[in-house]
C-alpha positions in Angstrom: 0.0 0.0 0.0 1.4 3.2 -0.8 -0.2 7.3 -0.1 0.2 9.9 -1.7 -1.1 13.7 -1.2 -3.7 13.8 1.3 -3.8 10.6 1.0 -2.6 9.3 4.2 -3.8 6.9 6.9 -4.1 9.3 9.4 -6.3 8.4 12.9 -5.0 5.0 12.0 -2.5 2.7 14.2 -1.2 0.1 12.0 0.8 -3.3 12.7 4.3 -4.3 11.1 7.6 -3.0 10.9 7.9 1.3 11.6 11.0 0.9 8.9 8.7 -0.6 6.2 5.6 1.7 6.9 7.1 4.6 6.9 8.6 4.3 3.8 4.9 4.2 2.5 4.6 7.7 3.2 5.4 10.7 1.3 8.1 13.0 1.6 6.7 16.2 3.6 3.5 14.8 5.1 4.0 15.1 8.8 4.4 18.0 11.4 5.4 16.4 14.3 6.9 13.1 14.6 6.8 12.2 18.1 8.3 9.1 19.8 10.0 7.1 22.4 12.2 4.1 20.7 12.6 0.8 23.3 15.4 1.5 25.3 19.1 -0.2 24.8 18.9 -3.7 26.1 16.3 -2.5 29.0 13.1 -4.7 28.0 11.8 -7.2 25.5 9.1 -5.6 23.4 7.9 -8.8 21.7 10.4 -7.8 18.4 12.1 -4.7 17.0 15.0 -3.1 18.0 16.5 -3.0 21.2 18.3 -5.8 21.8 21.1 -5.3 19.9 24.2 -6.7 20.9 25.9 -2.9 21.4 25.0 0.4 21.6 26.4 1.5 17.9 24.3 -1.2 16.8 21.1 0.2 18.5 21.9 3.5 17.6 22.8 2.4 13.7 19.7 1.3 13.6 17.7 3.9 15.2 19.5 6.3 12.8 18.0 4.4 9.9 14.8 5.4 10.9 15.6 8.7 12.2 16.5 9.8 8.5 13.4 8.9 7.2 11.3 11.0 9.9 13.5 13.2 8.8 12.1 12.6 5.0 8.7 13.1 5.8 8.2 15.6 8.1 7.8 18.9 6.6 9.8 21.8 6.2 8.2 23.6 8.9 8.1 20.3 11.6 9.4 19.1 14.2 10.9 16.0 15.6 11.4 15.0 19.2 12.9 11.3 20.2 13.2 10.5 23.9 16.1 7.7 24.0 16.7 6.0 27.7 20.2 6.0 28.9 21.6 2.5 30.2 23.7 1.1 32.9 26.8 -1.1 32.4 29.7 -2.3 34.2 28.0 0.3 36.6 28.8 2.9 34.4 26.3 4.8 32.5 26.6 4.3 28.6 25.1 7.5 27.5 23.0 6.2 25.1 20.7 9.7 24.6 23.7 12.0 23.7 25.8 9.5 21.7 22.5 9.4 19.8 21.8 13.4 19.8 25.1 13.6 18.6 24.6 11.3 15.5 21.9 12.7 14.9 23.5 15.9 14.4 26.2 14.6 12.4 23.9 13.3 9.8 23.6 17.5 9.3 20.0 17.0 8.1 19.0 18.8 11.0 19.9 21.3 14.1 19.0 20.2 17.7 16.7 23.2 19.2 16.7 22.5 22.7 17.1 18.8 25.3 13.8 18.8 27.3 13.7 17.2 30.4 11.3 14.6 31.8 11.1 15.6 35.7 9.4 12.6 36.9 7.6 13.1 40.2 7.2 9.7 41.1 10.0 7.8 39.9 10.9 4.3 40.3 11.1 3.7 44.2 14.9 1.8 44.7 17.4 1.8 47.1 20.8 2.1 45.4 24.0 1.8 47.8 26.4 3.5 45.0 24.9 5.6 43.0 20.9 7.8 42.8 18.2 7.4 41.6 17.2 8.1 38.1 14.5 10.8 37.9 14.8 12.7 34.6 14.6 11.6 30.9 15.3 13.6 27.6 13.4 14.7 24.9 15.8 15.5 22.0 14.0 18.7 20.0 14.8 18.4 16.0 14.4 20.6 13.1 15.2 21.0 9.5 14.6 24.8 8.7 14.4 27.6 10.7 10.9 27.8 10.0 9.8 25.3 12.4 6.1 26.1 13.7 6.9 26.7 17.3 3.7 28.2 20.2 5.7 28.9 23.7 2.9 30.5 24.9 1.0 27.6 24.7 3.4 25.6 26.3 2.6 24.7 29.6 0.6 27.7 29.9 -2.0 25.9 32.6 0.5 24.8 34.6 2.4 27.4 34.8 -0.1 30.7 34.9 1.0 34.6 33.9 0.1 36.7 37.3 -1.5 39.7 36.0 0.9 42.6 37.7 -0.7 44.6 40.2 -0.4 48.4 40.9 2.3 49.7 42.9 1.5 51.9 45.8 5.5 52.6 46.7 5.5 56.0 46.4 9.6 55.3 46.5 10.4 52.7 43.6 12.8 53.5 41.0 13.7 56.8 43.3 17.4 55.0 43.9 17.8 55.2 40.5 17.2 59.2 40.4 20.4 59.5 42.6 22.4 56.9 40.7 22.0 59.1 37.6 23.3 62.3 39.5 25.9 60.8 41.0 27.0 59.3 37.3 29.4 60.6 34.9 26.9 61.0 32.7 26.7 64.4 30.6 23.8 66.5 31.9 22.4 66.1 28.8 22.2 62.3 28.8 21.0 62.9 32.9 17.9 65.3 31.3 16.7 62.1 28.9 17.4 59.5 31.7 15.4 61.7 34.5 12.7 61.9 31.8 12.6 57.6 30.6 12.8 57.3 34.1 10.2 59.0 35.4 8.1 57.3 32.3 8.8 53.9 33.6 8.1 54.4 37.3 4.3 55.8 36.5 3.8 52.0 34.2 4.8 50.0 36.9 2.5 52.4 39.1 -0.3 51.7 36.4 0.1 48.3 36.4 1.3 48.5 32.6 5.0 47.0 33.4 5.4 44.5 36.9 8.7 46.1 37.3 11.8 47.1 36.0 15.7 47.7 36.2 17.7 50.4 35.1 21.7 50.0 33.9 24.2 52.8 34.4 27.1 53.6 32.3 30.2 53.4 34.2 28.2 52.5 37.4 26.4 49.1 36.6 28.0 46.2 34.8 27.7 46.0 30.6 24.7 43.1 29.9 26.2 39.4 30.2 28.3 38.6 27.3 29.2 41.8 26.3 27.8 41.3 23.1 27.4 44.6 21.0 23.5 43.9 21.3 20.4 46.9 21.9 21.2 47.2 25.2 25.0 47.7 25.4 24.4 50.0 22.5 22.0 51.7 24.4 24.8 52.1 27.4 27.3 53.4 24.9 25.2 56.0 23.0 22.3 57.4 25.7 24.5 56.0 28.9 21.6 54.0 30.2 19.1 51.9 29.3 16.1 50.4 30.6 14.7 46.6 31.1 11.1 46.6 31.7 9.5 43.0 33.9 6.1 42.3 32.8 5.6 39.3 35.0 5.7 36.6 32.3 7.0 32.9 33.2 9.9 31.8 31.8 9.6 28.7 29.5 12.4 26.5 31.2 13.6 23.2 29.1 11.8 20.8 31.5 8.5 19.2 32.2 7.6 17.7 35.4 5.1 15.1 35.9 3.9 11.9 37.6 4.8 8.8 35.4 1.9 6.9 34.5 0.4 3.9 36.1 -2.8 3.0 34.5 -4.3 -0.2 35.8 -4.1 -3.0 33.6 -1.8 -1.6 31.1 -0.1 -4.2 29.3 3.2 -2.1 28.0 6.0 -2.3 30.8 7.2 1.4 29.6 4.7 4.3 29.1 4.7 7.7 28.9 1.9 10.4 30.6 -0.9 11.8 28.0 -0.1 15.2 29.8 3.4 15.1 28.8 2.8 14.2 25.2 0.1 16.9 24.8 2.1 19.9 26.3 4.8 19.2 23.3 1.7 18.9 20.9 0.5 22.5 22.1 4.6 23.7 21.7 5.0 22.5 17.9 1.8 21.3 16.0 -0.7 24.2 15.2 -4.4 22.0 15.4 -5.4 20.0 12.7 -2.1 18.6 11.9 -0.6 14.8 11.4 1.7 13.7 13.8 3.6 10.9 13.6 4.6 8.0 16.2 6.5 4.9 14.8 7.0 3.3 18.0 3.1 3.8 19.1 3.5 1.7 21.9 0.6 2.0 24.8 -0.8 4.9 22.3 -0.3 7.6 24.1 0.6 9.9 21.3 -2.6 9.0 19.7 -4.2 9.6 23.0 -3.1 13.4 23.3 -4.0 14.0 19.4 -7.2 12.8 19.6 -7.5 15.0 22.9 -6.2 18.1 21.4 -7.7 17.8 17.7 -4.4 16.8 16.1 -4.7 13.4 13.5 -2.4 10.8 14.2 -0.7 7.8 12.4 1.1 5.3 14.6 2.9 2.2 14.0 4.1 -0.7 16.2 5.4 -4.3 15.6 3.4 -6.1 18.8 0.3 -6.6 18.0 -0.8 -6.8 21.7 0.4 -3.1 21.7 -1.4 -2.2 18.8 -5.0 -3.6 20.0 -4.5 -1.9 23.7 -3.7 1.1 22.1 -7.0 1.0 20.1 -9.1 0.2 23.4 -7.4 3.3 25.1 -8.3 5.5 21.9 -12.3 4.2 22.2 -12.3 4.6 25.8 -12.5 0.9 26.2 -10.9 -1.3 29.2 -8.9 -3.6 28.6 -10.4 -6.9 29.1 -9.4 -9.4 26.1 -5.8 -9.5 26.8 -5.9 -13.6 26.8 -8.0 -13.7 23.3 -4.1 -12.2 22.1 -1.9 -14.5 23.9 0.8 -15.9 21.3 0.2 -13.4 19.2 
């Protein structure tokens, strides 16, 4: 079977090899491809890949796929791969960043950021000689630097904007008034940084700006880096410049959540719906395709159908691939022995 155009078998999760599938689809079809591959000699999946007998083996092979997400996502995608690290000889191999790293050598795409996976309730062990293992990555890909990309929307429940209330300190920003006298500032540069000044103090008094700081020449430090960027151009040509707070989270590289424990789940590694969906609200606009070739448990397909994206998903267990279609209707699992030796 082959697609072509809008011919595609989105809202579908299909059976079989990811390698062979995939290479069904057309070359710029998908916006996100989204996945977790089986770890490196962690778990037996019922077939595919990761039990080879080394880690440039598993990663060979992961890389054989990787290039053709890379062929069918589009221009404007994105593609994230979360890769488990591994423990040997009581050393950790690695395994994420020596793939991140191929992955970049290919120099089909540019790594945007490494998201971490804070889990909340990890594993509970007793190790004698060495922590516990609490974070994962998510490996952010592109191929142009016109990757669709909605920070706002990311994490934007969990993580709310405090609207900025009115200041009633009759005194803030007045240090700044005798920082400016006691400058070597000309008076004429003084005049226009009295006046900006002033200006700033009566928006955070508004409520327009939550706050703000104000950099000296030759009394406060040039901005980090030193780079010859607005702001150190603004110290060098007015002798001051201005850096208004408006009370906006900061969109940190890291998601924290609970790892999932759904009764009766039949895969022994799944991910959270929540954590799927909040990378589905950062890089897929609605409506699109997103892509999961190692469907697993189906949470991708979970988090699509949640948030009005369309889905395709692929896994070689067929156990996998039933369960997954049961979550997607809302159904409980209850024929699990009908599929034994399957």
């Amino acid at each position: 079977m082959s697609y072509t155009g809008e011919n595609l078998p989105i809202d579908q999760i299909l059976c079989g090899d990811n390698m062979e599938l995939i290479q069904q689809l057309p070359d710029s079809c998908i916006q996100l491809v989204i996945t977790s591959p089986p770890y490196f000699q962690q778990r037996d999946y019922g077939g595919g890949m990761g039990n080879e007998g080394n880690v440039k083996e598993y990663i060979d092979k992961l890389l054989c796929l990787f290039r053709e997400c890379i062929r069918v996502v589009s221009n404007n995608g994105n593609i994230v791969f979360n890769v488990g690290d591994k423990y040997q000889d009581s050393s950790l191999l690695l395994v994420p960043y020596r793939f991140a790293l191929a992955a970049i050598d290919t120099e089909l795409v540019r790594l945007v950021n490494e998201i971490t996976w804070v889990k909340k309730n990890p594993t509970p062990r007793q190790f004698k000689r060495r922590l516990v293992s609490s974070t994962e990555p998510f490996f952010h890909f592109v191929k142009s630097d016109d990757y669709f990309y909605n920070p706002k929307a990311f994490l934007s429940e969990s993580r709310p904007t405090q609207k900025s209330k009115k200041k009633t300190d009759t005194k803030v920003g007045q240090r700044y008034f005798e920082l400016i006298d006691e400058s070597e500032l000309s008076d004429a540069e003084k005049a226009v940084a009295r006046i900006e000044l002033a200006e700033v103090i009566q928006e955070v008094k508004r409520g327009k700006t939550q706050s703000f700081r104000m950099k000296i020449r030759g009394i406060h430090a040039e901005p980090f880096g030193g780079q010859m960027g607005g702001r150190t151009l603004q110290l060098k040509n007015k002798g001051f410049t201005i850096i208004r707070i408006h009370g906006n989270k900061l969109k940190r590289d890291l998601i924290e959540t609970s790892v999932a424990s759904d009764k009766g789940n039949i895969h022994p590694a799944i991910y959270p719906v929540d954590l799927i969906e909040e990378f589905l609200h950062l890089l897929t606009p609605p409506g699109s395709v997103v892509l999961d070739p190692f469907m697993g448990s189906g949470s991708t397909a979970v988090a699509c159908k949640k948030l009005g994206r369309h889905y395709i998903g692929y896994d070689i267990n067929t156990k996998y691939c039933e369960y997954a279609r049961q979550c997607l209707d809302g159904t409980p699992y209850r024929n699990l022995h009908l599929l034994d030796g399957v």
